[in-house]
ChimeraX commands (.cxc) that place a marker at each C-alpha (Angstrom):
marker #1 position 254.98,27.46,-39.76 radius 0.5
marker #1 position 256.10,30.92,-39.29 radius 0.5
marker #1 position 259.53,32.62,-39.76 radius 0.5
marker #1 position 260.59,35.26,-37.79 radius 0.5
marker #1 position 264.38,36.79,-38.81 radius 0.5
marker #1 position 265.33,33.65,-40.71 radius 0.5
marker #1 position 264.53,31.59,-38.14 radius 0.5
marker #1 position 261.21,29.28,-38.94 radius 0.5
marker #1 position 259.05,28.42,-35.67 radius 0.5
marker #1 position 257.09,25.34,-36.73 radius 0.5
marker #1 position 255.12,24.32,-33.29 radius 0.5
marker #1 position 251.40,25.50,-32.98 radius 0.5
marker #1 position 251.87,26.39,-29.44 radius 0.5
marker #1 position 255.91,27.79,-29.81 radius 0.5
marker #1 position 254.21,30.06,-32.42 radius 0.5
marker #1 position 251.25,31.06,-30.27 radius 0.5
marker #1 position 253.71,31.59,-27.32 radius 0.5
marker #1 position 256.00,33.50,-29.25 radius 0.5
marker #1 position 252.97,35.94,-30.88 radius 0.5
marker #1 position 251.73,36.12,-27.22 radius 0.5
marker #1 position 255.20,37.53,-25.30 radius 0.5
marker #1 position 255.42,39.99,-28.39 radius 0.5
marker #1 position 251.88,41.13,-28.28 radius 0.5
marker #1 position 252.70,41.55,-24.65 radius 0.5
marker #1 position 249.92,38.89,-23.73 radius 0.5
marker #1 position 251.98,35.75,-22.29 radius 0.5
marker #1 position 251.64,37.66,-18.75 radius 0.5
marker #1 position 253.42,39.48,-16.32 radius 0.5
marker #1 position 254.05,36.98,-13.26 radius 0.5
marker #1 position 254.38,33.42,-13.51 radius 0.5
marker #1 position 250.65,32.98,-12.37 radius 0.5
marker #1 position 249.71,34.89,-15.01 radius 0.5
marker #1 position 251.82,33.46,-17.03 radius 0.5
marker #1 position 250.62,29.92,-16.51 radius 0.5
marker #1 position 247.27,31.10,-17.31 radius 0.5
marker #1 position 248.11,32.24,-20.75 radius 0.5
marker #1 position 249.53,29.03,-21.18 radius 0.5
marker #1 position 246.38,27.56,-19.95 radius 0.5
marker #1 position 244.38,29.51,-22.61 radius 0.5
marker #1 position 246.95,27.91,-25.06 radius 0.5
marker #1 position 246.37,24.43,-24.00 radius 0.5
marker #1 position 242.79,25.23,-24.49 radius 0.5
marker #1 position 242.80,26.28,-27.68 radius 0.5
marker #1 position 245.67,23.56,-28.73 radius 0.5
marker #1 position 243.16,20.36,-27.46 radius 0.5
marker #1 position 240.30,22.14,-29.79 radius 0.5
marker #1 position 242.22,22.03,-32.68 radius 0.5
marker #1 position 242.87,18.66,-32.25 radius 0.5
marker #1 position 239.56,17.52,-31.96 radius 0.5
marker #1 position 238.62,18.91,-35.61 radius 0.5
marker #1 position 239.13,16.13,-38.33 radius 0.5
marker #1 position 242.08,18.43,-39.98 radius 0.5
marker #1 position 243.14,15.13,-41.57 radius 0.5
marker #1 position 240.77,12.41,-41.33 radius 0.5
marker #1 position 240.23,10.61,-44.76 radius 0.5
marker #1 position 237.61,7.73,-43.71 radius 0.5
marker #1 position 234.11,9.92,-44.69 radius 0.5
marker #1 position 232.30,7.63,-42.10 radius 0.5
marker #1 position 234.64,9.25,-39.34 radius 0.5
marker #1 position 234.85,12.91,-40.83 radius 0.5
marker #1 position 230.76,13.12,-40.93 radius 0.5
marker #1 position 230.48,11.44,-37.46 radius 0.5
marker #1 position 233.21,13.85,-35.97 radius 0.5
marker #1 position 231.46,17.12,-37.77 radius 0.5
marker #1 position 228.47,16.18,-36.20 radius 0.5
marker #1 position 229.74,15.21,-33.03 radius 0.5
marker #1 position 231.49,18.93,-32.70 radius 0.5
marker #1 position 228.34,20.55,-34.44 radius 0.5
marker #1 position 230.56,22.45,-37.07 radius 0.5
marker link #1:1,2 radius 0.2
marker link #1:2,3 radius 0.2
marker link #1:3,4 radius 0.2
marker link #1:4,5 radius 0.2
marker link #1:5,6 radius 0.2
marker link #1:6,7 radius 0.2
marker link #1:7,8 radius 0.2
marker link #1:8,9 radius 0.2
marker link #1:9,10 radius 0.2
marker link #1:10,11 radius 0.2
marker link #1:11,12 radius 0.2
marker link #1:12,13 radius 0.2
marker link #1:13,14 radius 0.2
marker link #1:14,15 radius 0.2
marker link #1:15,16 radius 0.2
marker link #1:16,17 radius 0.2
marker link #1:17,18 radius 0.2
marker link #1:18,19 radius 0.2
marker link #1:19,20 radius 0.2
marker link #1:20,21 radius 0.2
marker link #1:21,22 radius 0.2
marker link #1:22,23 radius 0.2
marker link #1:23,24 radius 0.2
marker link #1:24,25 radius 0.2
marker link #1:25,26 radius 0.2
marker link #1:26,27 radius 0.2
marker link #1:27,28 radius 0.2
marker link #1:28,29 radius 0.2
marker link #1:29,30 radius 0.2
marker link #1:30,31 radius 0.2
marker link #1:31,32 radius 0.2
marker link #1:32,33 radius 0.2
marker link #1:33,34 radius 0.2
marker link #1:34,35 radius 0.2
marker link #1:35,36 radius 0.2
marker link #1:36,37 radius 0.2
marker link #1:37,38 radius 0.2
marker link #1:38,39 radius 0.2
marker link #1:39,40 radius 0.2
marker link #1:40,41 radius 0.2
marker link #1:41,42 radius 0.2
marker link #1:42,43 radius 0.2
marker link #1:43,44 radius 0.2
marker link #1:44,45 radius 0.2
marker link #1:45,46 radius 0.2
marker link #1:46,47 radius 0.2
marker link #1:47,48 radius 0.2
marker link #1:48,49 radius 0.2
marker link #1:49,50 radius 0.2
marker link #1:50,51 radius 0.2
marker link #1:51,52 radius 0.2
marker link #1:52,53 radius 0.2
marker link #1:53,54 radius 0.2
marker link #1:54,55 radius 0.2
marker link #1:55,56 radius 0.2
marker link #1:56,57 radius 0.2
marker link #1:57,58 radius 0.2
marker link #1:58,59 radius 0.2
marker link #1:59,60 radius 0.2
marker link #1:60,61 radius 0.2
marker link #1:61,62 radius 0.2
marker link #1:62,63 radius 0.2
marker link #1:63,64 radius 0.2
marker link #1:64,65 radius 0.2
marker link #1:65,66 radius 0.2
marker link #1:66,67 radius 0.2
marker link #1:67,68 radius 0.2
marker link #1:68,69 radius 0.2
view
């Protein structure tokens, strides 16, 4: 979560988009543009694959291994 004027942004990639068009790295056309979002995606499907949450130790082992982390 992140709050920005009062306002809370509370989606991974709304928050990474947001950080990205201030830092003045979302792009300047829409090609470049779609690749930022691209990057994004990227990163977005990582996270996902890490057991953030997983609370069977059979599965959080197997996964660690699995992703070598």
């Amino acid at each position: 979560m992140m709050e920005v004027d009062g306002q809370i942004i509370s989606q991974s990639g709304a928050i990474i988009r947001y950080i990205a068009r201030k830092c003045g790295l979302a792009g300047r056309t829409d090609l470049e543009e779609a690749k930022a979002d691209m990057v994004i995606e990227i990163i977005l499907d990582i996270m996902m694959t890490i057991p953030w949450s997983e609370t069977d130790p059979v599965k959080k082992v197997k996964t660690k291994n699995y992703l070598n982390i």
